[in-house]
C-alpha positions in Angstrom: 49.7 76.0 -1.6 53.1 75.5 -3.1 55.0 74.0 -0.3 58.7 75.0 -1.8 57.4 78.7 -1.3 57.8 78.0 2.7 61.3 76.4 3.2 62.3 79.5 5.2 59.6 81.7 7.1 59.3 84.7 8.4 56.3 85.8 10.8 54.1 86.8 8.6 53.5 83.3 7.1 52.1 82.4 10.7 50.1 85.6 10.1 48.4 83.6 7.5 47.0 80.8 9.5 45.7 83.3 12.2 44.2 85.9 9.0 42.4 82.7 8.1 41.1 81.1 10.8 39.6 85.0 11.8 40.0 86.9 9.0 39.2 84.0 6.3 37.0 81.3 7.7 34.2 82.6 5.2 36.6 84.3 2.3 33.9 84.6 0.0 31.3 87.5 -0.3 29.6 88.4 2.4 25.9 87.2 2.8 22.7 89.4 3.1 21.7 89.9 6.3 17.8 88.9 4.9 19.3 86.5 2.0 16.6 84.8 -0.6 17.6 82.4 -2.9 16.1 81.3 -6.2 15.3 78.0 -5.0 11.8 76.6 -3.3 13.3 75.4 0.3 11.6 73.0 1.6 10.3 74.1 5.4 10.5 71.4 8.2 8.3 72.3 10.9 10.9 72.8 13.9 10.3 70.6 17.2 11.1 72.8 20.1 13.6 71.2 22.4 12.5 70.8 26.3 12.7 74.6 28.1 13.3 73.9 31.7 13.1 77.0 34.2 17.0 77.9 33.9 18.9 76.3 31.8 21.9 78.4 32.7 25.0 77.7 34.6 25.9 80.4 37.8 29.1 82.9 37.7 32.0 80.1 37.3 35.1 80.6 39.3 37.9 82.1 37.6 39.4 79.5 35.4 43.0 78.1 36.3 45.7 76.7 33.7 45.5 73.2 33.2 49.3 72.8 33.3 49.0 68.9 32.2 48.0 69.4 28.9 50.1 72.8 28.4 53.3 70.2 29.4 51.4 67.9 26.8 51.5 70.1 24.2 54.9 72.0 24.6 56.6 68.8 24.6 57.2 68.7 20.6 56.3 65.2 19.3 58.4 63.9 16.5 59.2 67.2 15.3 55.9 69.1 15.6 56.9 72.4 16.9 53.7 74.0 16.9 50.2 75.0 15.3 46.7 76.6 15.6 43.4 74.7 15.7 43.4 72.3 18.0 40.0 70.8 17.2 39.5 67.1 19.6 38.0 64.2 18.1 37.5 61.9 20.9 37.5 58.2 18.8 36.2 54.7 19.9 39.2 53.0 21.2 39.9 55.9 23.9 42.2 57.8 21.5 41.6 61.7 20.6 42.4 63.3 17.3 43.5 66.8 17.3 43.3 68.4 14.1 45.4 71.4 13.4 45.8 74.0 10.6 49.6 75.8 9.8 51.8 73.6 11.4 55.5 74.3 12.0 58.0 71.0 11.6 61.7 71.1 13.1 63.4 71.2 16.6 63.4 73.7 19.4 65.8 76.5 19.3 68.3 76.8 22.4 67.0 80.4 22.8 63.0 78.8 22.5 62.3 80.1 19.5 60.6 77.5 16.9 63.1 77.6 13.7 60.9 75.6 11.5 62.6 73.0 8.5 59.4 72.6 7.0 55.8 74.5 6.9 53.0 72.4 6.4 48.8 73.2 6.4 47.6 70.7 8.2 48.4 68.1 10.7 46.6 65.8 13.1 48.2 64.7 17.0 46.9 61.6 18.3 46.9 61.1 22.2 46.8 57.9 23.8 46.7 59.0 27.4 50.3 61.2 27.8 51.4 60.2 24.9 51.2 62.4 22.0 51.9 61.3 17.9 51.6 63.9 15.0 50.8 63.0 11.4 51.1 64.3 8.2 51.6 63.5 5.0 54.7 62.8 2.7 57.8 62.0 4.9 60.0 62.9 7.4 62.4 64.2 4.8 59.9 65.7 2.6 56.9 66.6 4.4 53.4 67.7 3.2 50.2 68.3 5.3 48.3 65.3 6.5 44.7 66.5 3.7 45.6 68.0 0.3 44.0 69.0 -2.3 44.5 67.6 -6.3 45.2 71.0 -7.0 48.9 71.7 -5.6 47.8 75.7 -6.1 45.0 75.3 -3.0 45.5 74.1 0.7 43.0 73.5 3.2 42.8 74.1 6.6 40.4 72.1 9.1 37.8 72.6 11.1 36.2 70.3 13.7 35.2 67.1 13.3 33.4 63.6 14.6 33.2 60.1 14.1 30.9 58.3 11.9 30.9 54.4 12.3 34.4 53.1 12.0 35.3 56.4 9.9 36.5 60.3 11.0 35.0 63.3 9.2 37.1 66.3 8.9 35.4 69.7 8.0 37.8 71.7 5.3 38.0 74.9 4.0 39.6 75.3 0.9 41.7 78.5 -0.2 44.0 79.6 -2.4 46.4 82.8 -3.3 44.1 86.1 -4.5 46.8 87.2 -6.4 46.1 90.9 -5.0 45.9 91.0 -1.6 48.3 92.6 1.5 51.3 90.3 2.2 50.3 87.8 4.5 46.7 88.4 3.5 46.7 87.1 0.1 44.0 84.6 0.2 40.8 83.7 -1.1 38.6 81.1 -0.1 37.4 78.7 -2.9 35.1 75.5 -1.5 34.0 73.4 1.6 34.5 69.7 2.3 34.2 66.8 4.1 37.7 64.4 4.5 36.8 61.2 5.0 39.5 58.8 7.4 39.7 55.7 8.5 40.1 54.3 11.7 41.7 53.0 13.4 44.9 54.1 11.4 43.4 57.4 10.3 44.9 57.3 6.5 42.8 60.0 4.3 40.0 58.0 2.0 37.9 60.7 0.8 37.6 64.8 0.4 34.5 65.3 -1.4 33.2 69.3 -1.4 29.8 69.6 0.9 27.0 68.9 -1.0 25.5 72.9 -0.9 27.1 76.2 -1.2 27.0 78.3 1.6 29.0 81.4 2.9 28.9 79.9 6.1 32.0 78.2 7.7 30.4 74.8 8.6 32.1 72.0 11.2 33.2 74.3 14.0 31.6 72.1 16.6 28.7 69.5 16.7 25.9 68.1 19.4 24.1 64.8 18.9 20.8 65.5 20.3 17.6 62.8 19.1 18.4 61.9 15.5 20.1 64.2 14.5 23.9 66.0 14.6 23.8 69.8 14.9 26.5 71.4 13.2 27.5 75.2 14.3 29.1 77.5 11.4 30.8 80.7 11.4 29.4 83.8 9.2 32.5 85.8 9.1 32.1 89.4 7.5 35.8 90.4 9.2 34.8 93.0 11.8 31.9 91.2 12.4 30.9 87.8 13.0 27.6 86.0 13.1 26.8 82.2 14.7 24.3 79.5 12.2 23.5 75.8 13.0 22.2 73.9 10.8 21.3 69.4 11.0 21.5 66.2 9.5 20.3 62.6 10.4 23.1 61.6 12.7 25.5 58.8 10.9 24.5 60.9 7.6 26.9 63.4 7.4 27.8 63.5 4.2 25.0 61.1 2.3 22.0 63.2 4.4 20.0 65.8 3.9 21.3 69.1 5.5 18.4 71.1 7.4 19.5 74.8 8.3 18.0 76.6 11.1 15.8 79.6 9.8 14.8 81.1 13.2 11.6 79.4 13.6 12.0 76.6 11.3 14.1 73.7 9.5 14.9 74.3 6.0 16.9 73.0 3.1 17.6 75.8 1.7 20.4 77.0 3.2 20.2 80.6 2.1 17.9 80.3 4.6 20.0 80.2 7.6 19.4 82.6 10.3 22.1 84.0 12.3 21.6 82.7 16.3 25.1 84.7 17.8 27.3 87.1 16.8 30.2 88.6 19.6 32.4 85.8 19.7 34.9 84.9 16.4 34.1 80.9 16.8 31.5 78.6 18.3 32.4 75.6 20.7 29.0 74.0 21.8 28.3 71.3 24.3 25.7 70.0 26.2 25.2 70.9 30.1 22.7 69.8 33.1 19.5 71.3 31.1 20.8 72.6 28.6 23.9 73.7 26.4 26.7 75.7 26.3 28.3 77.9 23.9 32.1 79.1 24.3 34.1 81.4 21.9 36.8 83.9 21.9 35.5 87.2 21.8 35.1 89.1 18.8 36.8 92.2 19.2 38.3 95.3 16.4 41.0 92.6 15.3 41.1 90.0 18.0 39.6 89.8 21.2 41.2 88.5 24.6 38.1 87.1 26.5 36.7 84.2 26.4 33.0 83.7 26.7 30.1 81.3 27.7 26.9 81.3 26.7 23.7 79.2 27.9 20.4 77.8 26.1 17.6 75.2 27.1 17.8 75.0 22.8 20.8 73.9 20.6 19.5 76.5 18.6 19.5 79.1 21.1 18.5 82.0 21.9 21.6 82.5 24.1 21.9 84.4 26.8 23.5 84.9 30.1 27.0 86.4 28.5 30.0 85.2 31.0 33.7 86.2 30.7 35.5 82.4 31.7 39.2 83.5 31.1 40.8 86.7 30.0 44.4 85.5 27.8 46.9 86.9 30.3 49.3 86.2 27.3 47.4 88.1 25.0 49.4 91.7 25.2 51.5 93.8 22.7 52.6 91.7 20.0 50.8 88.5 21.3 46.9 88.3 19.4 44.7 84.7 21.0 41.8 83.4 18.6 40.1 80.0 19.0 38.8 79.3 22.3 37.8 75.6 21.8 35.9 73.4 24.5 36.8 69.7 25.2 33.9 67.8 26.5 35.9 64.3 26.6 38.5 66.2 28.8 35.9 67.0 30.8 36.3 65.9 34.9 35.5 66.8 38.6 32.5 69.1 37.0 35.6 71.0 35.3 35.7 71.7 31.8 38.6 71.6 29.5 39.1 74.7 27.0 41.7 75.3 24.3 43.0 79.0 23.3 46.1 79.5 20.3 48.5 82.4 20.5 50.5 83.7 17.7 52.9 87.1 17.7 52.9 89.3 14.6 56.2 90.9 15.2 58.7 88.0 16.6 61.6 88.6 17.6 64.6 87.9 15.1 61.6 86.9 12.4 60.5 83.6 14.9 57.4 83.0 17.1 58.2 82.1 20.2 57.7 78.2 21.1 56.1 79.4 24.2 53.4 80.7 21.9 52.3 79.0 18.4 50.9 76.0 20.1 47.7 75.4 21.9 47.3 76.7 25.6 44.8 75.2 27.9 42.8 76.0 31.2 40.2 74.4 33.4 36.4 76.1 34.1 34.3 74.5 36.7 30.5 75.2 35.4 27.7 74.2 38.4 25.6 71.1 37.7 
């Protein structure tokens, strides 16, 4: 993305990093429902993961604001005024990565509103205990998102991501402008890839594009289970939205093999990918007494205000058990929530800690709120 194009913004530039995250996780044409591909996949017979009686949680209480992290988050570090995302990377010297998508750069308004000096697509806040550090890239004076492409006419935005040895790996999706779409909706997306960082300092080493083409938003979340990482992906067709998981060796994330769930089997192909969810707009995974956990905002005719659990004795499902955690108070009028993000290494007192991002499509005076563009947090306690 040019970055001169955003020295002043308007709301519906912040439109774009919600359109995206929803409307354009998977900008390219939809998939078959029953795709088939030219290529011979290789089939990997599928070990069935342990099925204990129940491996669902009971009816949680009502989820409470976890007004810690909201403070955390509100408090602007070194000009960060706000963003979406809010992906956790918990690393190995007790630090967490948070990786964000459009990020607004500046100082708080006296009337709260976030007046932004610079627009950026991506950023990263690391937290070391209370205290909070954002990073991009370029400089204070000149600043430019933290991953960018070689082509200055492209941006990405992140996804999730995890630690590999002494290095982070960031999920992209790459995009760029359609040249014919609705204002604030002119966007197509053009590639995946994997940014490589190292740590401890976390300076960008690497993007190289996944190594398969898929119309499925890999890197939304990620269980380590036996040998291998499972990696959850978002089939997004707009007004519907469809869950996939593929695998690979753990530590072999972007040298492995990639293995993609089929239904019944493990494949290489991955045309063969079967769909495992659809009815919420991401997927958060984690494990859980038995079994696992699935949370996601969701899906709803434009954006949905609930968000959901799901439970499996199987990281690839079949889930079941539907739960409303939380219902976005905030989410009214103007006011749309998306993104409803677990955060396992939060976790505490049986509680578990889950992100949610706000944005308003008709601010007042042509600024969002800083009350809103930011991440918002709250506390479910799941049973043992």
């Amino acid at each position: 993305m040019d970055r001169a194009r955003h020295r002043f913004f308007s709301a519906w530039l912040l439109i774009i990093a919600v359109a995206g995250l929803l409307l354009g996780c998977d900008l390219f044409a939809p998939a078959s429902p029953t795709p088939t591909s030219p290529l011979e996949g290789v089939v990997i017979s599928a070990t069935a993961a342990p099925t204990p009686a129940d491996c669902s949680a009971n009816q949680p209480p009502p989820a409470i604001q976890d007004a810690r992290f909201d403070a955390l988050f509100a408090s602007h570090p070194n000009s960060w005024l706000g963003a979406d995302g809010a992906y956790s990377v918990p690393l190995p010297d007790g630090r967490s990565a948070w990786l964000f998508g459009d990020t607004i750069l500046g100082q708080p308004q006296a009337d709260g509103s976030l007046k932004p000096s610079a627009f950026i697509n991506n950023s990263i806040i690391v937290q070391d205990g209370d205290k909070l550090t954002a990073l991009h890239g370029g400089s204070n004076v000149h600043p430019a998102a933290m991953i960018t492409p070689t082509n200055p006419a492209t941006w990405y935005w992140p996804g999730g991501g995890l630690v590999e040895g002494n290095k982070l790996r960031v999920f992209l999706l790459q995009l760029k402008r359609a040249g014919n779409g609705a204002p604030g909706f002119d966007f197509t997306g053009i590639g995946h890839a994997i940014a490589t960082l190292s740590l401890p300092d976390l300076k960008v080493e690497a993007v190289a594009p996944l190594p398969f083409v898929s119309k499925v938003d890999y890197g939304g979340s990620f269980v380590a289970e036996g040998n291998y990482t499972y990696i959850y992906g978002l089939e997004d067709l707009q007004g519907v939205k469809y869950g996939h998981v593929a695998r690979v060796a753990q530590g072999q994330l972007v040298t492995g093999k990639w293995q993609f769930y089929d239904g019944a089997n493990w494949s290489s192909d991955p045309l063969s990918s079967t769909r495992i969810i659809s009815d919420v707009s991401n997927l958060s995974v984690f494990k859980h007494g038995k079994g696992y956990v699935l949370v996601g905002m969701e899906t709803g005719f434009g954006f949905g205000k609930n968000i959901l659990a799901y439970y499996s004795c199987s990281p690839t499902g079949p889930w079941t058990g539907r739960t409303v955690l939380y219902t976005v108070p905030e989410a009214t009028g103007s006011v749309i929530t998306y993104l409803a993000i677990a955060h396992p290494e939060f976790s505490k007192d049986g509680t578990m800690l889950i992100s949610y991002c706000l944005n308003d499509t008709k601010p007042q005076g042509g600024f969002v709120a800083a009350n809103v563009y930011r991440p918002h947090f709250v506390r479910v306690s799941f049973a043992p």
